[in-house]
N, C-alpha and C positions, 0 to 999 in steps of 0.2 A: 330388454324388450320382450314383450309377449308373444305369443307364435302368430298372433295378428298385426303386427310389427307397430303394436300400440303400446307407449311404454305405462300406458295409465288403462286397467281394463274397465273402470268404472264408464267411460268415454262415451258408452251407449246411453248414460244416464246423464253425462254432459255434455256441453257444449265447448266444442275448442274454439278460441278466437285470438288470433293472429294479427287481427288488423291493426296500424299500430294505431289509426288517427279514433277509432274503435275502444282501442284499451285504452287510451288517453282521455277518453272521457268520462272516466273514472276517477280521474287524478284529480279529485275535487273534495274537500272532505263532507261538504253536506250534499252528495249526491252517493259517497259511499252508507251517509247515516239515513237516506233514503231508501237506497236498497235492501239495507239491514231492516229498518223498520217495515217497510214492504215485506217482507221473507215473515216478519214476527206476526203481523195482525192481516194479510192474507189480500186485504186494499185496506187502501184510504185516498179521499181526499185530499186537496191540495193544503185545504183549511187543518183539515186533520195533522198532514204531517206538521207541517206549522207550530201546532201545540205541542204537537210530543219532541219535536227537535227544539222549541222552545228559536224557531225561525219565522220571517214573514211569512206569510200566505205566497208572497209577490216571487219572493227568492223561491222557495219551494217549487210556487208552479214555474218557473223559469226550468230552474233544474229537474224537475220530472218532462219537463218537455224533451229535454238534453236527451234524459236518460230513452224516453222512448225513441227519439230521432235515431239512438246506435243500440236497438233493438234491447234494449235488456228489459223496460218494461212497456205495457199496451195498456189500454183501455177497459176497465168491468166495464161488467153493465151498468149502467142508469140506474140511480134509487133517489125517483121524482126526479127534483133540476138536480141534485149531486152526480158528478162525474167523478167516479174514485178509478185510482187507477191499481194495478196486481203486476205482478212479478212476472216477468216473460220467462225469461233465463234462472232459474233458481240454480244450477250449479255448471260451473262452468268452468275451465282449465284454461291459464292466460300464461304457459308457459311461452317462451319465446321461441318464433322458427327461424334458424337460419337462413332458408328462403325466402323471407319475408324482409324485405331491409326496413331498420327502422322498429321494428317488433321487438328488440331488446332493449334498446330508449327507452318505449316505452312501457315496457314493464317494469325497467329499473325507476321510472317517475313513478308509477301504483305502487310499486312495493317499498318504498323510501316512505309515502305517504301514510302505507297501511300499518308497517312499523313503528310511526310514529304514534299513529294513534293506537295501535294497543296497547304499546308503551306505556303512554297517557293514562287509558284506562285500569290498566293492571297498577301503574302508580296509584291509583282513585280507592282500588279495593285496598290495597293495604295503606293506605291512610286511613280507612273506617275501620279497617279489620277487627279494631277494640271495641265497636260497638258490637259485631255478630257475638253470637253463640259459641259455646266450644265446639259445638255439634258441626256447625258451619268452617269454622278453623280449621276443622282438622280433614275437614273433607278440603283442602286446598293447596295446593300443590304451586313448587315452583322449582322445578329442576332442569339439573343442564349435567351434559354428557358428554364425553371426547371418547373417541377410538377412531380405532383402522379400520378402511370398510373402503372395496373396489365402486367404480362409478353403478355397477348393477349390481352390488349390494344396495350401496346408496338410494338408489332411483327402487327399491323394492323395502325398503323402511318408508321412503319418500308415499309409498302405493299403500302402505300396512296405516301411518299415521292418519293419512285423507279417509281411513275406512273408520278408523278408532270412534266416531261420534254415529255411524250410521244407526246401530241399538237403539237411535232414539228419533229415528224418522218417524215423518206425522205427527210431532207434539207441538211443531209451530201452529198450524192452521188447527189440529184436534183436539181442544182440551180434555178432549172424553179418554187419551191417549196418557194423559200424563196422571201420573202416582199420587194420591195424598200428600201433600208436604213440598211437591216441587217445584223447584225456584229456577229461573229464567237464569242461564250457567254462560261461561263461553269459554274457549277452548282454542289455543292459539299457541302453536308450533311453527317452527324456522327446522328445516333441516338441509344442511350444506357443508362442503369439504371447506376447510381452511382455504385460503389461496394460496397459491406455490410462490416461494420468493422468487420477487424478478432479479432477472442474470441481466 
């Protein structure tokens, strides 16, 4: 824990949510590829997302309605009749509170969900992997780690890894941000103690 007894100090930069009926509307997978898409081009239309998820207009607009109803996204402005909508909540911490009954439910239904689909994904890249470049190959990475480490070691790697991507804030919304050459990346870590055998 931090001497502000926050064990995440990015916290001012996010938003914690606890609520479980809240995180649960999450547990959806085209409303997670909603928000992602959202986060990447800044708004879109309902039509828009549509094309890029390769989903109805009809489903889309259902589930960005979802999504505004449990605050994560709102309204742009108007451009003519288009009503696009933009990202409320761009980072946010869905750790569960013990206080909260019900808040570990449902993070374990989003994080069952979210592993599944990066899963998915990271299965996706290395099925093409023969078509990139070596330049591209080698920039790619898949590793895994065991050691001993106390709950606040833990939770202070848990702090170190959420920070690892920050280098490149502003390149979603600024292309004027991003380097010659750069390609749209993602970056996706689990870090947790084994479980203890049960007695």
């Amino acid at each position: 824990m931090t001497t502000d007894d926050q064990p995440f100090p990015r916290s001012a930069r996010r938003e914690r949510i606890t609520d479980p009926e809240r995180i649960r509307a999450l547990a959806h997978p085209v409303r997670i590829a909603l928000l992602d898409h959202l986060g990447d081009v800044a708004e879109a239309t309902a039509t828009e997302c549509a094309e890029a998820l390769g989903e109805s207009a009809a489903s889309c607009s259902f589930h960005l309605r979802m999504l505004e109803k449990y605050g994560y996204i709102e309204r742009a402005e108007r451009r003519g009749r288009e009503k696009p909508w933009r990202v409320k909540v761009a980072d946010f911490d869905m750790r569960p509170d013990p206080e909260v009954p019900g808040s570990l439910l449902a993070v374990q239904a989003v994080a069952s969900m979210g592993l599944e689909s990066e899963f998915l994904r990271a299965m996706d890249w290395f099925a093409r992997i023969d078509r990139e470049s070596d330049e591209w190959v080698q920039a790619t990475t898949f590793t895994r780690s065991s050691f001993w480490a106390t709950a606040e070691e833990l939770a202070q790697l848990s702090r170190d890894v959420q920070e690892i991507t920050d280098r490149f804030a502003g390149r979603h919304t600024d292309p004027s941000k991003r380097p010659p050459g750069a390609r749209y990346s993602r970056f996706f870590a689990v870090v947790n103690p084994e479980p203890e055998d049960e007695k």
